[in-house]
mmJSON file of the N, C-alpha and C atoms, coordinates in Angstrom:
{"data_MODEL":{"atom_site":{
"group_PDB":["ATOM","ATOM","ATOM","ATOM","ATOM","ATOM","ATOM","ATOM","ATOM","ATOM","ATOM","ATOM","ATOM","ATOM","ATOM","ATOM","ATOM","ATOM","ATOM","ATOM","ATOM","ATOM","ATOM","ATOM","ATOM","ATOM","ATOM","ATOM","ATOM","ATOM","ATOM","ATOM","ATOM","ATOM","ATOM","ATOM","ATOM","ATOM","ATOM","ATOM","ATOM","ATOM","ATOM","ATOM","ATOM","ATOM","ATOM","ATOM","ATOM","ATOM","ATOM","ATOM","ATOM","ATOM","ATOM","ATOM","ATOM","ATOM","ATOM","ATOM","ATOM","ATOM","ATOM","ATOM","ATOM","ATOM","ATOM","ATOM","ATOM","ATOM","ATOM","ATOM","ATOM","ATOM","ATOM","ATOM","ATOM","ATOM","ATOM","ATOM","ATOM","ATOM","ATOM","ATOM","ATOM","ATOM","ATOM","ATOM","ATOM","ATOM","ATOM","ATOM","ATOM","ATOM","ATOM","ATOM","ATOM","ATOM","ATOM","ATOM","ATOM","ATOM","ATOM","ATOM","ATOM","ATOM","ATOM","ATOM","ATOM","ATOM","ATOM","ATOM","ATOM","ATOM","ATOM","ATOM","ATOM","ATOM","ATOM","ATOM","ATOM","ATOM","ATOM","ATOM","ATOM","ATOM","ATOM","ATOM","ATOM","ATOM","ATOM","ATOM","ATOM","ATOM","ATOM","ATOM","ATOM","ATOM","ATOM","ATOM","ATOM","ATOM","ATOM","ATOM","ATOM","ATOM","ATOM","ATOM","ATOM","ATOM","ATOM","ATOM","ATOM","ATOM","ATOM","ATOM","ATOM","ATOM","ATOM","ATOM","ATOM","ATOM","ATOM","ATOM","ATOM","ATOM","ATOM","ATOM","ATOM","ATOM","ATOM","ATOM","ATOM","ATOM","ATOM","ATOM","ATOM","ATOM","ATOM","ATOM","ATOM","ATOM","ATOM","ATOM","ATOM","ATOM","ATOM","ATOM","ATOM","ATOM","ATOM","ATOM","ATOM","ATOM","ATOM","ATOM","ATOM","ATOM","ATOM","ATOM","ATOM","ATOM","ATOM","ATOM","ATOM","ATOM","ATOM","ATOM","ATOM","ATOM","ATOM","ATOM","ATOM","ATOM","ATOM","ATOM","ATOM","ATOM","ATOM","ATOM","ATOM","ATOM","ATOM","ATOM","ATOM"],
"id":[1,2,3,4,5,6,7,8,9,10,11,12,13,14,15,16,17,18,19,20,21,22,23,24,25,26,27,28,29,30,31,32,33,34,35,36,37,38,39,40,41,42,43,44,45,46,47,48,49,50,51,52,53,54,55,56,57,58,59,60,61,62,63,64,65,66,67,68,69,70,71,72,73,74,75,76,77,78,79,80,81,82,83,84,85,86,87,88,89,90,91,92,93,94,95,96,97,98,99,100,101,102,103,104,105,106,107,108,109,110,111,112,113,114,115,116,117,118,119,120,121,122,123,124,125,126,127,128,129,130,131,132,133,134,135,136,137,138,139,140,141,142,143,144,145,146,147,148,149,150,151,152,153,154,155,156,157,158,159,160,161,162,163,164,165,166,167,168,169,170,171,172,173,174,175,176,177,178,179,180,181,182,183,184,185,186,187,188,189,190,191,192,193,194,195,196,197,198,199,200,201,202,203,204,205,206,207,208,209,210,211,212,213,214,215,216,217,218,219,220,221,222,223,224,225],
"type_symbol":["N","C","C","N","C","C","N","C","C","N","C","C","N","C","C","N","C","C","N","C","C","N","C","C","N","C","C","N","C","C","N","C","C","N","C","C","N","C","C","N","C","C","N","C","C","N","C","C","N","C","C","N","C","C","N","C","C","N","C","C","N","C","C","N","C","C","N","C","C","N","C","C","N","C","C","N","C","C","N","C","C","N","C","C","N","C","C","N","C","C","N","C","C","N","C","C","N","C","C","N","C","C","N","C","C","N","C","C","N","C","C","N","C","C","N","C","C","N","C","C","N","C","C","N","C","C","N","C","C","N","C","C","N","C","C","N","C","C","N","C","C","N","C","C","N","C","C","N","C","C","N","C","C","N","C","C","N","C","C","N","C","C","N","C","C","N","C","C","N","C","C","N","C","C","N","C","C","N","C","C","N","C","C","N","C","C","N","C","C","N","C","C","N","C","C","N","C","C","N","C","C","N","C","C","N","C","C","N","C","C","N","C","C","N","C","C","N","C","C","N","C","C","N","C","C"],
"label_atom_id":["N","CA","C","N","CA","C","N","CA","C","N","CA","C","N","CA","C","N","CA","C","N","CA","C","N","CA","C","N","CA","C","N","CA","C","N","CA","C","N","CA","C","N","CA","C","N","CA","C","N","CA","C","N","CA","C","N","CA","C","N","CA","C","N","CA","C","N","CA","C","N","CA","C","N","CA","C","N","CA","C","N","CA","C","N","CA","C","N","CA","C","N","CA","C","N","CA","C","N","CA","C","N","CA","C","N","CA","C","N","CA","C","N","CA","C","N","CA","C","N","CA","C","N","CA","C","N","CA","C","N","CA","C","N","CA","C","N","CA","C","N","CA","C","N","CA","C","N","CA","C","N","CA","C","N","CA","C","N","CA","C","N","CA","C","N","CA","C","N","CA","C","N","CA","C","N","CA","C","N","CA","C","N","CA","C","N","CA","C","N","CA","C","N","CA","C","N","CA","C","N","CA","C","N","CA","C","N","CA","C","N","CA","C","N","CA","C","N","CA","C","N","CA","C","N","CA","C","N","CA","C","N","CA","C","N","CA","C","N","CA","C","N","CA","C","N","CA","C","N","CA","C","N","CA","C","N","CA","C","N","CA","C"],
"label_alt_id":[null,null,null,null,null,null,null,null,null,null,null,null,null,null,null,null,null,null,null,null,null,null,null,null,null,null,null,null,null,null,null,null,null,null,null,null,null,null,null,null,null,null,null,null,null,null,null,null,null,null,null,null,null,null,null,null,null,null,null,null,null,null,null,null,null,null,null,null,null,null,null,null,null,null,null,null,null,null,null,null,null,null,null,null,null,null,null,null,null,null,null,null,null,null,null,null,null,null,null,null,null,null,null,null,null,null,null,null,null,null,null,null,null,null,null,null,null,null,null,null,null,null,null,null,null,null,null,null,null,null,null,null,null,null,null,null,null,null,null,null,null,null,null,null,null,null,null,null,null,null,null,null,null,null,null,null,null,null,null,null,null,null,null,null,null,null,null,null,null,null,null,null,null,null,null,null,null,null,null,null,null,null,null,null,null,null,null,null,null,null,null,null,null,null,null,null,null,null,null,null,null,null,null,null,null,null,null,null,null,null,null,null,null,null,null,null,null,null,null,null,null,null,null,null,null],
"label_comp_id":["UNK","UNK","UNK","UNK","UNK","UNK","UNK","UNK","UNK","UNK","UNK","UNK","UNK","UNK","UNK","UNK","UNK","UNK","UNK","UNK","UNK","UNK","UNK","UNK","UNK","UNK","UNK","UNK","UNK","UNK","UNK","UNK","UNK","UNK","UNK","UNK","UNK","UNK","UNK","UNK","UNK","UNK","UNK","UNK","UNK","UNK","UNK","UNK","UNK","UNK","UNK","UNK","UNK","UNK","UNK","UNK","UNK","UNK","UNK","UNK","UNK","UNK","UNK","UNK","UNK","UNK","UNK","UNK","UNK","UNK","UNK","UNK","UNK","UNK","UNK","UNK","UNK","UNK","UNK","UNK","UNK","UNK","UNK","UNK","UNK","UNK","UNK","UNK","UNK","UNK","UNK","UNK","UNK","UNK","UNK","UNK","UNK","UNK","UNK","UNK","UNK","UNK","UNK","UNK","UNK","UNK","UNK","UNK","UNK","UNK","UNK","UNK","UNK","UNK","UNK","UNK","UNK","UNK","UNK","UNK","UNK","UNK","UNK","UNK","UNK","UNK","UNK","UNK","UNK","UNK","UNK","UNK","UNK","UNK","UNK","UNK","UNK","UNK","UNK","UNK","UNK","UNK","UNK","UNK","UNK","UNK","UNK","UNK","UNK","UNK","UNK","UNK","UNK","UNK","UNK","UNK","UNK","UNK","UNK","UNK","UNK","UNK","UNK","UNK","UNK","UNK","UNK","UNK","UNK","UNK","UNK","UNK","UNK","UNK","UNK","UNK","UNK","UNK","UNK","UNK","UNK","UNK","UNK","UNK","UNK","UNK","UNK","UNK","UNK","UNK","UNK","UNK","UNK","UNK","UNK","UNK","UNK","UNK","UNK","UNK","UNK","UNK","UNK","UNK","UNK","UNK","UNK","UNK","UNK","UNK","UNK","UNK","UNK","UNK","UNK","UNK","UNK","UNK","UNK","UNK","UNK","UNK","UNK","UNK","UNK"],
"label_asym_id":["A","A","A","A","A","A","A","A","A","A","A","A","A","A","A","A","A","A","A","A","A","A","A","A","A","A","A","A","A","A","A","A","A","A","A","A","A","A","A","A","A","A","A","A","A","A","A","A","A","A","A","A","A","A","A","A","A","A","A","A","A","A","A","A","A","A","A","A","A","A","A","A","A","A","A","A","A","A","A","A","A","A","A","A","A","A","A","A","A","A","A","A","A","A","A","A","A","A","A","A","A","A","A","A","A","A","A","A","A","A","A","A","A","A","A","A","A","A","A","A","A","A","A","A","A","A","A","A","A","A","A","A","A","A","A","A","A","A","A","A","A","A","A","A","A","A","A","A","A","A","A","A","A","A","A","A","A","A","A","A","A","A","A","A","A","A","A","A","A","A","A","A","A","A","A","A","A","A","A","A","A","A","A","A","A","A","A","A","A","A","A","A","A","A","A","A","A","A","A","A","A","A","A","A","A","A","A","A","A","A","A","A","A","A","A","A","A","A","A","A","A","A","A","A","A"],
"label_entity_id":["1","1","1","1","1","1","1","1","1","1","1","1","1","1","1","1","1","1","1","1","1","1","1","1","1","1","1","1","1","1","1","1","1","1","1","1","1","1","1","1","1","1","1","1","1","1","1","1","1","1","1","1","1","1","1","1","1","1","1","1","1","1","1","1","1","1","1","1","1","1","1","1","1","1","1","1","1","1","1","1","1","1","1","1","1","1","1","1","1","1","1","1","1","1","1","1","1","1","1","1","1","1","1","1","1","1","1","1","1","1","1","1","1","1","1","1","1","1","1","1","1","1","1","1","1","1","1","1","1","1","1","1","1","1","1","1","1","1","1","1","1","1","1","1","1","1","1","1","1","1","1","1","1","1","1","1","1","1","1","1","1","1","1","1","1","1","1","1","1","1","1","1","1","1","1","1","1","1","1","1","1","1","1","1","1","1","1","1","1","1","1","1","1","1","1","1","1","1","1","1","1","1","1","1","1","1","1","1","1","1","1","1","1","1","1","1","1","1","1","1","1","1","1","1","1"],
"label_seq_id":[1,1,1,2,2,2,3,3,3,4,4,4,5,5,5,6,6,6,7,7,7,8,8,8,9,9,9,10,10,10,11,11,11,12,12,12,13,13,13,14,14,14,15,15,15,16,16,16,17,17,17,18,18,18,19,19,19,20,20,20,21,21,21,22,22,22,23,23,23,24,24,24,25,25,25,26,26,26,27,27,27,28,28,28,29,29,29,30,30,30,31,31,31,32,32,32,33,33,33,34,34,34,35,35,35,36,36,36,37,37,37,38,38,38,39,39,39,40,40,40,41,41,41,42,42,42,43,43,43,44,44,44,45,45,45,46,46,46,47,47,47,48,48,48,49,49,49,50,50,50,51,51,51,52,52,52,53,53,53,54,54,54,55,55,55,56,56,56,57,57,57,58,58,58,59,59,59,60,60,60,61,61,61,62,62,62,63,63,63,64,64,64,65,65,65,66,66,66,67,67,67,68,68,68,69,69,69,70,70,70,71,71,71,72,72,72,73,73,73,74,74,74,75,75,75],
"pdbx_PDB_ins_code":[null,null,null,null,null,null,null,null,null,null,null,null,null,null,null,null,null,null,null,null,null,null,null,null,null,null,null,null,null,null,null,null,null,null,null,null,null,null,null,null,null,null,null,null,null,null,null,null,null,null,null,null,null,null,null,null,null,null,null,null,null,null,null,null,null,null,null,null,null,null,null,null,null,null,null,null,null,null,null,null,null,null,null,null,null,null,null,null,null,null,null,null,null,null,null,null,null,null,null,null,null,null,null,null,null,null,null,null,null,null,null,null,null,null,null,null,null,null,null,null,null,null,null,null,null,null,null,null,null,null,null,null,null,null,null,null,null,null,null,null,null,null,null,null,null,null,null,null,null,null,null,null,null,null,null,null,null,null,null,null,null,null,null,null,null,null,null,null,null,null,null,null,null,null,null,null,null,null,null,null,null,null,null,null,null,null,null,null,null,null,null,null,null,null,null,null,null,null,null,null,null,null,null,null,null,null,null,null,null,null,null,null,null,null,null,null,null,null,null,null,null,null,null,null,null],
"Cartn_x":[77.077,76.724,75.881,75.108,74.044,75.175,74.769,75.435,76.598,77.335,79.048,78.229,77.036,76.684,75.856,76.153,75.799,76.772,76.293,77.518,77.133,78.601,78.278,79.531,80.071,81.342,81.248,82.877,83.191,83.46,82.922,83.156,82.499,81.725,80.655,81.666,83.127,83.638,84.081,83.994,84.293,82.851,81.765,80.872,81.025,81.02,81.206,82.428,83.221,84.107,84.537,83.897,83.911,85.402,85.767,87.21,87.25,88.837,89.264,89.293,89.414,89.182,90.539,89.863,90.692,90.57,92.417,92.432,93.329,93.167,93.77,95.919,96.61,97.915,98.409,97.483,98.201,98.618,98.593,99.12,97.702,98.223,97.678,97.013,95.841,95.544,94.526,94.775,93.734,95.083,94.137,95.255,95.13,96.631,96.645,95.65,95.537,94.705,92.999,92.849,91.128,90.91,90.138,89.174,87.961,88.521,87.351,86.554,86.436,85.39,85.986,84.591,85.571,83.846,84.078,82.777,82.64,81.7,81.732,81.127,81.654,81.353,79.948,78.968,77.741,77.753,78.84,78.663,77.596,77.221,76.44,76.838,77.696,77.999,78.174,78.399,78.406,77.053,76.22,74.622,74.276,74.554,74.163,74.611,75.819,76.049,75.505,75.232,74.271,72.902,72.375,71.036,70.884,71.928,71.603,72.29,73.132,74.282,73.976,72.883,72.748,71.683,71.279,70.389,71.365,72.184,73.867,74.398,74.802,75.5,74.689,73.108,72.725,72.03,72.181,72.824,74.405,75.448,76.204,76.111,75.871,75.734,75.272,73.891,72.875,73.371,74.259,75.289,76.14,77.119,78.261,77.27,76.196,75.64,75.151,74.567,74.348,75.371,76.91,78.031,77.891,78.238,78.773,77.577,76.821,76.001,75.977,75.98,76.278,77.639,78.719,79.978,79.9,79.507,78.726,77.862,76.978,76.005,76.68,77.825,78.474,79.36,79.651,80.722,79.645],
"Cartn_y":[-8.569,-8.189,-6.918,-6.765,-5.769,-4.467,-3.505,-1.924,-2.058,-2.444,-2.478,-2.291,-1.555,-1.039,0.105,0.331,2.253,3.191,4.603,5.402,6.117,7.112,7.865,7.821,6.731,6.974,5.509,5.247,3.962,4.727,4.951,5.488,4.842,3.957,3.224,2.692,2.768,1.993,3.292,4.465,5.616,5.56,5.297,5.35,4.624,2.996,2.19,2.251,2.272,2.507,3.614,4.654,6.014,6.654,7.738,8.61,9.16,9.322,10.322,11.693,12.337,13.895,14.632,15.254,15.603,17.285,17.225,18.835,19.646,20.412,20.614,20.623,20.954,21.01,22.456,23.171,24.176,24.847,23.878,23.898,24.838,25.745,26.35,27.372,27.652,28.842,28.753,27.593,27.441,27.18,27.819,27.82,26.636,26.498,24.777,24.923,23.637,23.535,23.546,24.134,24.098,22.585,22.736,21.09,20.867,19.58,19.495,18.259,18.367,17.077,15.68,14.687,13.266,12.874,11.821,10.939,9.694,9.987,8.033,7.084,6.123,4.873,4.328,3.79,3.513,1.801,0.931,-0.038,-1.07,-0.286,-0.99,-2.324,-2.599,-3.609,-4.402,-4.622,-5.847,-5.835,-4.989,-5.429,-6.52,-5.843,-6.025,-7.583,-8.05,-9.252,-10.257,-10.035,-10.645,-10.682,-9.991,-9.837,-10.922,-10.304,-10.511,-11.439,-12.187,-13.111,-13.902,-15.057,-16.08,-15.589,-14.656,-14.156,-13.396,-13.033,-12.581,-13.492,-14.366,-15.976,-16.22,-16.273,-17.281,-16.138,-15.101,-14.547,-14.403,-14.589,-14.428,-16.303,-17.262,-18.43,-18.164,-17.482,-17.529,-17.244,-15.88,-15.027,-15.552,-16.852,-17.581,-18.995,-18.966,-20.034,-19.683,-18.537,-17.807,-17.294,-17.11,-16.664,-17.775,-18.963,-20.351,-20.342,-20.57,-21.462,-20.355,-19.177,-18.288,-18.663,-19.262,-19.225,-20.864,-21.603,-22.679,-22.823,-21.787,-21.73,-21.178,-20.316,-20.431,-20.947,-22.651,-23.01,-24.283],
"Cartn_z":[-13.014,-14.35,-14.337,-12.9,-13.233,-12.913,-13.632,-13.245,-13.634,-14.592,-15.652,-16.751,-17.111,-18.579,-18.226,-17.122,-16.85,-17.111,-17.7,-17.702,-15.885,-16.082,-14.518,-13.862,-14.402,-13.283,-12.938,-11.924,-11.27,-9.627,-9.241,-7.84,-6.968,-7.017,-5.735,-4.52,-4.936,-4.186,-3.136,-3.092,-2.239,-1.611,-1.673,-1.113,-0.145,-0.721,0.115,1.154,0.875,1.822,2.557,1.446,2.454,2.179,2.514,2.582,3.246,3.531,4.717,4.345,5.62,5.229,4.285,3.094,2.047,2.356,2.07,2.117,0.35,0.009,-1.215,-0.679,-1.928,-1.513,-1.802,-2.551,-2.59,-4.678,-4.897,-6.507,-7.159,-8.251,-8.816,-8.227,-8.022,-7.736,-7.153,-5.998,-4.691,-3.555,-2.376,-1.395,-0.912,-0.091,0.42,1.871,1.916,3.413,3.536,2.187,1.919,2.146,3.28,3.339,1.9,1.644,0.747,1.084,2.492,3.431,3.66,4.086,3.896,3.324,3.369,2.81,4.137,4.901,5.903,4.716,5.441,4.723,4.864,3.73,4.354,4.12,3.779,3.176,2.72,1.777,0.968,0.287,-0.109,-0.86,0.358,1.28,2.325,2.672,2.974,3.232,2.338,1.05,-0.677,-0.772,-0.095,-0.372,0.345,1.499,2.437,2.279,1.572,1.279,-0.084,-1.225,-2.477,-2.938,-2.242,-2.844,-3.805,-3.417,-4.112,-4.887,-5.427,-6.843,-7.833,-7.277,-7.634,-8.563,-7.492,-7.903,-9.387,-9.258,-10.448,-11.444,-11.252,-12.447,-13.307,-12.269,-13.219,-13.662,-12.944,-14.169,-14.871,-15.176,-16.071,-17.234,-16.841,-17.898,-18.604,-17.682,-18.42,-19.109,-18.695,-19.809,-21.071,-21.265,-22.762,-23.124,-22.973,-23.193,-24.072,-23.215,-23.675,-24.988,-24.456,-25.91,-26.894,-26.878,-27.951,-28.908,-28.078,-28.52,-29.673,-28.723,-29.576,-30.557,-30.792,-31.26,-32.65,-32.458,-33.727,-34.972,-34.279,-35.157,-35.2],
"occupancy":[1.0,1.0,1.0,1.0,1.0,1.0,1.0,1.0,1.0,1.0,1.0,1.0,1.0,1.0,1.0,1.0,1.0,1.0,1.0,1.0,1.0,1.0,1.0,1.0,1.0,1.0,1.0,1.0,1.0,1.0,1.0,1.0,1.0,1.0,1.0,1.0,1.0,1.0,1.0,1.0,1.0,1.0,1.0,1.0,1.0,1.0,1.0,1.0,1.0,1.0,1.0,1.0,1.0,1.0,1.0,1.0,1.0,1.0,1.0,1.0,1.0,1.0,1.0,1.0,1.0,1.0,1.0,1.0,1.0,1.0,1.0,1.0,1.0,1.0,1.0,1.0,1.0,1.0,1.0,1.0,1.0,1.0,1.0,1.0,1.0,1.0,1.0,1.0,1.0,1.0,1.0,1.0,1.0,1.0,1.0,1.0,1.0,1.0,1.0,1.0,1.0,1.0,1.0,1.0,1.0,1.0,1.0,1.0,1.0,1.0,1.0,1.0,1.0,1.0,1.0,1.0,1.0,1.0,1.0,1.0,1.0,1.0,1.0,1.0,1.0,1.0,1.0,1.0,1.0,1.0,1.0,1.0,1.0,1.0,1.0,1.0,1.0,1.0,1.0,1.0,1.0,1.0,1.0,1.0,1.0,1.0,1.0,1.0,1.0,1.0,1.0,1.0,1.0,1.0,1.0,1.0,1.0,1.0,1.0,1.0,1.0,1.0,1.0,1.0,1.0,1.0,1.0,1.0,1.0,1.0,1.0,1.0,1.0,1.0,1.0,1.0,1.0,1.0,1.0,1.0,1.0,1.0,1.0,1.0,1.0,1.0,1.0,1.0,1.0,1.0,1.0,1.0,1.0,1.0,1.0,1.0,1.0,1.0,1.0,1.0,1.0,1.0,1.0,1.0,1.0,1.0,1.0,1.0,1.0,1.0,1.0,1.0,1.0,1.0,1.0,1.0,1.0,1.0,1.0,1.0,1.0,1.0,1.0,1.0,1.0],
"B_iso_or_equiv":[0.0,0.0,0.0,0.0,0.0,0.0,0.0,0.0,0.0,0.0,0.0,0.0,0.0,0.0,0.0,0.0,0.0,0.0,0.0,0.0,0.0,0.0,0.0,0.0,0.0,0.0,0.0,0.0,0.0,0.0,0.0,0.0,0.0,0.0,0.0,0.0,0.0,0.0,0.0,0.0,0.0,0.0,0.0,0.0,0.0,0.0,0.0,0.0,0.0,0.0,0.0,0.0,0.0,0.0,0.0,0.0,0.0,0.0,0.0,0.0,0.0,0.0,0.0,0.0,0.0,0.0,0.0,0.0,0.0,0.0,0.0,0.0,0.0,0.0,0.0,0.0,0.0,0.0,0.0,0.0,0.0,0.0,0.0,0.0,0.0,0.0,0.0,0.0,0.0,0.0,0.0,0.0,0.0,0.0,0.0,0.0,0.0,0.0,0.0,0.0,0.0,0.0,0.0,0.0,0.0,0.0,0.0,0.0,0.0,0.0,0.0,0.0,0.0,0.0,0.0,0.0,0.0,0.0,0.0,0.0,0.0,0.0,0.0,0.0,0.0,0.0,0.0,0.0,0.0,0.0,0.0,0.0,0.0,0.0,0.0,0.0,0.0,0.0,0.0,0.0,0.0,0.0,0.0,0.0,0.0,0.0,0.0,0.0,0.0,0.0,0.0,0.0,0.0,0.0,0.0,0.0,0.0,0.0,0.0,0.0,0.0,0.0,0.0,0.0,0.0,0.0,0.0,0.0,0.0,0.0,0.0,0.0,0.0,0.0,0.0,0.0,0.0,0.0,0.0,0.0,0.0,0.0,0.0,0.0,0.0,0.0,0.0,0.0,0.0,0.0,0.0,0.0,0.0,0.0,0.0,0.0,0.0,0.0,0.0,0.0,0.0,0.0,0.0,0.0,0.0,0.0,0.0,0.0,0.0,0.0,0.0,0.0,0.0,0.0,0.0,0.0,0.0,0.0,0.0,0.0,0.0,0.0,0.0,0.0,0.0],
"pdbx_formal_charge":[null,null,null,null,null,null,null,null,null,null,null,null,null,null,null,null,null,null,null,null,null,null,null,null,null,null,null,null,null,null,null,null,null,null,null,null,null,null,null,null,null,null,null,null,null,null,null,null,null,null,null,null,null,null,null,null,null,null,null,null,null,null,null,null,null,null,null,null,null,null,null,null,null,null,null,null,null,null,null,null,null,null,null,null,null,null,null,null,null,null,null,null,null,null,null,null,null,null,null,null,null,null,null,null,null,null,null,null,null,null,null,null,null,null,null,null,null,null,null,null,null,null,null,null,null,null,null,null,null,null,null,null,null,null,null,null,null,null,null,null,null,null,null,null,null,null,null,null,null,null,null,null,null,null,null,null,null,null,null,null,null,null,null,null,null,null,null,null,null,null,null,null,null,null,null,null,null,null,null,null,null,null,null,null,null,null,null,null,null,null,null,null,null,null,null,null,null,null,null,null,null,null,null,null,null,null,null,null,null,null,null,null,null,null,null,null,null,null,null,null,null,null,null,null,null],
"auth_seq_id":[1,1,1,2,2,2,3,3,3,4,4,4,5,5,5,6,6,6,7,7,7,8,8,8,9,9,9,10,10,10,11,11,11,12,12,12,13,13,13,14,14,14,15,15,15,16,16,16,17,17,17,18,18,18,19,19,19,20,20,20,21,21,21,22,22,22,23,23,23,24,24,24,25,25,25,26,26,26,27,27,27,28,28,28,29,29,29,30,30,30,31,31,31,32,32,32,33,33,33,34,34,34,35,35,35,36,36,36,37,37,37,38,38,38,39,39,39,40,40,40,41,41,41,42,42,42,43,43,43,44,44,44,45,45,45,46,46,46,47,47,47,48,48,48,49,49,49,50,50,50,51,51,51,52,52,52,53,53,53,54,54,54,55,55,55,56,56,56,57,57,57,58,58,58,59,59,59,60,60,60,61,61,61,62,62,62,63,63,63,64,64,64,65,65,65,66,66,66,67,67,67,68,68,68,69,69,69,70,70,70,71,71,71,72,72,72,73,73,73,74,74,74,75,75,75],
"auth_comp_id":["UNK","UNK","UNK","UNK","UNK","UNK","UNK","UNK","UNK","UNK","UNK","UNK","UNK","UNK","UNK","UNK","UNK","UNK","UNK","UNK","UNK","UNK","UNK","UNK","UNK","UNK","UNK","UNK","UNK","UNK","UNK","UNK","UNK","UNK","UNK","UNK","UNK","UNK","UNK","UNK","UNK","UNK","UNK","UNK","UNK","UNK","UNK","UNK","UNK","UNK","UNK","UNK","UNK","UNK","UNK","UNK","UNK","UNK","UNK","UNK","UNK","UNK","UNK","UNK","UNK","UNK","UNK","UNK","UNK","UNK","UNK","UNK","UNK","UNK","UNK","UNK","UNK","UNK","UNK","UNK","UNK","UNK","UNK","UNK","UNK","UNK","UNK","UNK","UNK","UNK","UNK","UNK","UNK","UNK","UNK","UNK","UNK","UNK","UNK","UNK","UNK","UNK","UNK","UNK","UNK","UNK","UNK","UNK","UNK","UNK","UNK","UNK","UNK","UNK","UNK","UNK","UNK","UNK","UNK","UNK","UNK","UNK","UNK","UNK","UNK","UNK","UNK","UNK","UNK","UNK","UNK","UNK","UNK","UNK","UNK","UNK","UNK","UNK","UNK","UNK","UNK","UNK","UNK","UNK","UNK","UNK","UNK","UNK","UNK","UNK","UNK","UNK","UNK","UNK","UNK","UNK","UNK","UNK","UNK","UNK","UNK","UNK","UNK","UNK","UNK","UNK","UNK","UNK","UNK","UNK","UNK","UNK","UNK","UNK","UNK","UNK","UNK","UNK","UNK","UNK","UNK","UNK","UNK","UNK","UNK","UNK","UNK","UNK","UNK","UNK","UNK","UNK","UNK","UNK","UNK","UNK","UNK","UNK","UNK","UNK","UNK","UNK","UNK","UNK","UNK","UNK","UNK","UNK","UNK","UNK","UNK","UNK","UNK","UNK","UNK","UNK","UNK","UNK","UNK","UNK","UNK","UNK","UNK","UNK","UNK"],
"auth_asym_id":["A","A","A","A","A","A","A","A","A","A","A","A","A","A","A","A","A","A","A","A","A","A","A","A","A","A","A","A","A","A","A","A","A","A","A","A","A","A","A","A","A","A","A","A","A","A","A","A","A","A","A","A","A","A","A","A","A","A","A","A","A","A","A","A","A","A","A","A","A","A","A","A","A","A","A","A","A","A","A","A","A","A","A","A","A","A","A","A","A","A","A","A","A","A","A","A","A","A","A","A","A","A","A","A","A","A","A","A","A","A","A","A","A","A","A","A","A","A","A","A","A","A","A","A","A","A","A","A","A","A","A","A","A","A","A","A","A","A","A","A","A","A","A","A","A","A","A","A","A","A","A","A","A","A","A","A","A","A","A","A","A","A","A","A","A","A","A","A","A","A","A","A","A","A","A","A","A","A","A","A","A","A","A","A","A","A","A","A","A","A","A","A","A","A","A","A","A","A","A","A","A","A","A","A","A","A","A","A","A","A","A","A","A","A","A","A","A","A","A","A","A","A","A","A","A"],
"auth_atom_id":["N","CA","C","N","CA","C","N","CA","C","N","CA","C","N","CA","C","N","CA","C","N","CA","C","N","CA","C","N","CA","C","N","CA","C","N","CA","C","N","CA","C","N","CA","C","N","CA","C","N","CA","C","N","CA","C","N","CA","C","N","CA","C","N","CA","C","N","CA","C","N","CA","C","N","CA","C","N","CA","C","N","CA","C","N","CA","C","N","CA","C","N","CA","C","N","CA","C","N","CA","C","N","CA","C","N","CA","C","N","CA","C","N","CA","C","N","CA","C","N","CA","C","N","CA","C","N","CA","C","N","CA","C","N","CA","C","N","CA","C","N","CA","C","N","CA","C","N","CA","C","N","CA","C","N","CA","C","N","CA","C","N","CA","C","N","CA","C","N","CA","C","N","CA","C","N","CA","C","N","CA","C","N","CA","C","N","CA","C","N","CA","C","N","CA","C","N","CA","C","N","CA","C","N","CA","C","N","CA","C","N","CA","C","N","CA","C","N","CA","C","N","CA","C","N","CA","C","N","CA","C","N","CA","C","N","CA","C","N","CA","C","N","CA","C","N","CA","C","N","CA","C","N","CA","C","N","CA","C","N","CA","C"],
"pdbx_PDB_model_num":[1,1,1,1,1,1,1,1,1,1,1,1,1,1,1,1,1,1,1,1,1,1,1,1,1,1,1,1,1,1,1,1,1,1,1,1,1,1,1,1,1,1,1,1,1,1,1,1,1,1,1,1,1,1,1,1,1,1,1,1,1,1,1,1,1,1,1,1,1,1,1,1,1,1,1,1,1,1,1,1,1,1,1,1,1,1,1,1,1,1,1,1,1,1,1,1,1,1,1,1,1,1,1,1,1,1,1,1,1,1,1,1,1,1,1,1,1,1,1,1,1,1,1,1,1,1,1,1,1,1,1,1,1,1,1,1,1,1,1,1,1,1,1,1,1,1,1,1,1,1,1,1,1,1,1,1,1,1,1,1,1,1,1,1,1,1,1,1,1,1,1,1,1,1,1,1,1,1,1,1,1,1,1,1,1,1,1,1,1,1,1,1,1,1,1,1,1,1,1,1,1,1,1,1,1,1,1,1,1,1,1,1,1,1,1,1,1,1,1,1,1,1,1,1,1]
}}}
């Protein structure tokens, strides 16, 4: 639940996993072959889950229990 109501982008997952080395193709009016780097991987989200799992876990209950009684709470 935490960080899906930030703006910025959805990219954490290139961090985490990192990319291979990117080169352009050529189209338009950059030449092909320009490296445009790679990114290593620092995986965060596997630390993150090992560290943080079960405070993780009982937030998202926490979340589907005020879902629920909200939904209840209206009829």
């Amino acid at each position: 639940m935490a960080g899906f109501d930030r703006p910025g982008g959805n990219h954490s997952h290139l961090v985490d996993a990192g990319t291979r080395a990117r080169t352009t193709t050529g189209k338009k009016s950059v030449r092909a072959g320009a490296s445009r780097g790679l990114m290593p991987a620092n995986r965060f989200w596997e630390d993150a889950k090992v560290s943080e799992e079960k405070k993780a876990m009982n937030a998202l209950y926490a979340g589907i229990e005020r879902a629920v009684q909200r939904i209840n709470d209206r009829g």
